[in-house]
C-alpha positions as a Markdown table, in Angstrom:
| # | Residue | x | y | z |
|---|---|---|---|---|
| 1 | Unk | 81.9 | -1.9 | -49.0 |
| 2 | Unk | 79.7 | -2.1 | -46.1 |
| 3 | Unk | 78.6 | -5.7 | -46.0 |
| 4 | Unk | 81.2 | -8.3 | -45.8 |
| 5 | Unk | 81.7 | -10.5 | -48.9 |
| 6 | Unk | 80.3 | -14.8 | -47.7 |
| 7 | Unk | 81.2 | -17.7 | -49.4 |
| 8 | Unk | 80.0 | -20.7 | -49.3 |
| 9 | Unk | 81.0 | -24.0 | -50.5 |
| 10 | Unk | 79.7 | -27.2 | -50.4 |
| 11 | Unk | 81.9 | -30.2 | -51.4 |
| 12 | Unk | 80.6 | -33.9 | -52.0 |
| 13 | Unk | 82.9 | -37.1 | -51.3 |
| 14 | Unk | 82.7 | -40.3 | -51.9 |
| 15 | Unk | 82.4 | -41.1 | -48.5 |
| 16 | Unk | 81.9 | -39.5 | -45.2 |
| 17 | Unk | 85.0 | -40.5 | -43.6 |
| 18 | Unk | 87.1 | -38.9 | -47.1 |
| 19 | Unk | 85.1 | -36.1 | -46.1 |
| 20 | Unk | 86.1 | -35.9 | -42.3 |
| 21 | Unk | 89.7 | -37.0 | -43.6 |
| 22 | Unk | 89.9 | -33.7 | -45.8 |
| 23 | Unk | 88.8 | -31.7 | -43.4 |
| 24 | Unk | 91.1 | -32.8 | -40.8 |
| 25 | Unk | 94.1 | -32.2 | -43.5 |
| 26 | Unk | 92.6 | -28.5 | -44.4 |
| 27 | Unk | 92.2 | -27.8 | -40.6 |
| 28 | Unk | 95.7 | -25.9 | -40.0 |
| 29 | Unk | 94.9 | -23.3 | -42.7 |
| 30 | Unk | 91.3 | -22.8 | -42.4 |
| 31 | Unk | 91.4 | -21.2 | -38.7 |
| 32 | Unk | 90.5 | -17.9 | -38.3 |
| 33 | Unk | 89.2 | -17.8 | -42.1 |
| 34 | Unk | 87.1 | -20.6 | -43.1 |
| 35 | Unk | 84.4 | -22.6 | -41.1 |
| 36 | Unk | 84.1 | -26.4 | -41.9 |
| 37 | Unk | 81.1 | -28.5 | -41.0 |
| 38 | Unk | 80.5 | -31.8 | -42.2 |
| 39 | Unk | 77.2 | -33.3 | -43.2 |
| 40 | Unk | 78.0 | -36.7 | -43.8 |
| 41 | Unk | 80.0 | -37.4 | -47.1 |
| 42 | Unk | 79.5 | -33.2 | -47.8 |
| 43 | Unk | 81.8 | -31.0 | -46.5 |
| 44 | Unk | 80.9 | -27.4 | -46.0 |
| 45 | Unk | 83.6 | -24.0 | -46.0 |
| 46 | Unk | 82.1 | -20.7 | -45.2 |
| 47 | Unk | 84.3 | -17.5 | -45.4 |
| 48 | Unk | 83.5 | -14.1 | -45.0 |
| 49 | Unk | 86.1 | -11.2 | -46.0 |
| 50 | Unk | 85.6 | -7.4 | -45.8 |
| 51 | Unk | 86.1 | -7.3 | -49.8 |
| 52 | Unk | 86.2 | -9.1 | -53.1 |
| 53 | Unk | 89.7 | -9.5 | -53.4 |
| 54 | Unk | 90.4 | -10.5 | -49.7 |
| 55 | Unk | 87.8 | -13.4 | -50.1 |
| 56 | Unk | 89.1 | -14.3 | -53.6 |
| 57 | Unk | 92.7 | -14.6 | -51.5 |
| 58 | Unk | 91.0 | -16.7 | -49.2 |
| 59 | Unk | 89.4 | -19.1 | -51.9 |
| 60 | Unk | 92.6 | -19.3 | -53.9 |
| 61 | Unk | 94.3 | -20.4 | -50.9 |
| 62 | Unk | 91.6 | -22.7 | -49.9 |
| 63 | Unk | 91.4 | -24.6 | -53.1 |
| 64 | Unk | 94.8 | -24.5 | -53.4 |
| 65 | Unk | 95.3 | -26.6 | -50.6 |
| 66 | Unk | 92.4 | -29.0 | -51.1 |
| 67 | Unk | 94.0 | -29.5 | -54.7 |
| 68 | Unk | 97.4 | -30.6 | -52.8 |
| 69 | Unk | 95.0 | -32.8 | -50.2 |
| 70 | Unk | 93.4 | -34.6 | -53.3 |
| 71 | Unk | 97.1 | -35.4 | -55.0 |
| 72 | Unk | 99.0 | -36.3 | -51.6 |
| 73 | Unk | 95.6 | -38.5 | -51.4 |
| 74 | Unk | 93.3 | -39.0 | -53.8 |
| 75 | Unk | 90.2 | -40.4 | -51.8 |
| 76 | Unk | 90.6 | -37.1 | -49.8 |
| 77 | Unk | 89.7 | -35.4 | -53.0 |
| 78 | Unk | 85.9 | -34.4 | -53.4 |
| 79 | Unk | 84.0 | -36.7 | -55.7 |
| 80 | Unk | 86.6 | -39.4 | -54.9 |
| 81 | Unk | 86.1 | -43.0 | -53.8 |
């Protein structure tokens, strides 16, 4: 595959502080793979892999980690107030 593989995600909170708190808490895993920028109560991940399964591994890992964010605290968790 020639073209790298982009994802992008765009997650709503209830507020944009539980937005700027998750992506504070997702910050040690997402360097050097995902890109977070925050557009008030929206945060937004972009990752880019050289194939499918590499930036499947990187979304699996992602998610996984915002699911643990959202149970350690729930008004972390997208949608959440």
């Amino acid at each position: 595959m020639d073209d790298p593989c982009r994802v992008r995600l765009e997650l709503s909170f209830g507020t944009a502080e539980q937005a700027r708190r998750a992506a504070r808490a997702l910050e040690p895993d997402n360097e050097g793979f995902v890109r977070t920028t925050l557009r008030g109560r929206r945060l937004l991940a972009e990752a880019e892999a050289r194939s499918i399964p590499a930036i499947l591994h990187t979304l699996d890992d992602y998610l996984a980690c915002l699911a643990v964010v959202s149970r350690v605290d729930p008004d972390k968790g997208p949608g959440g107030e």
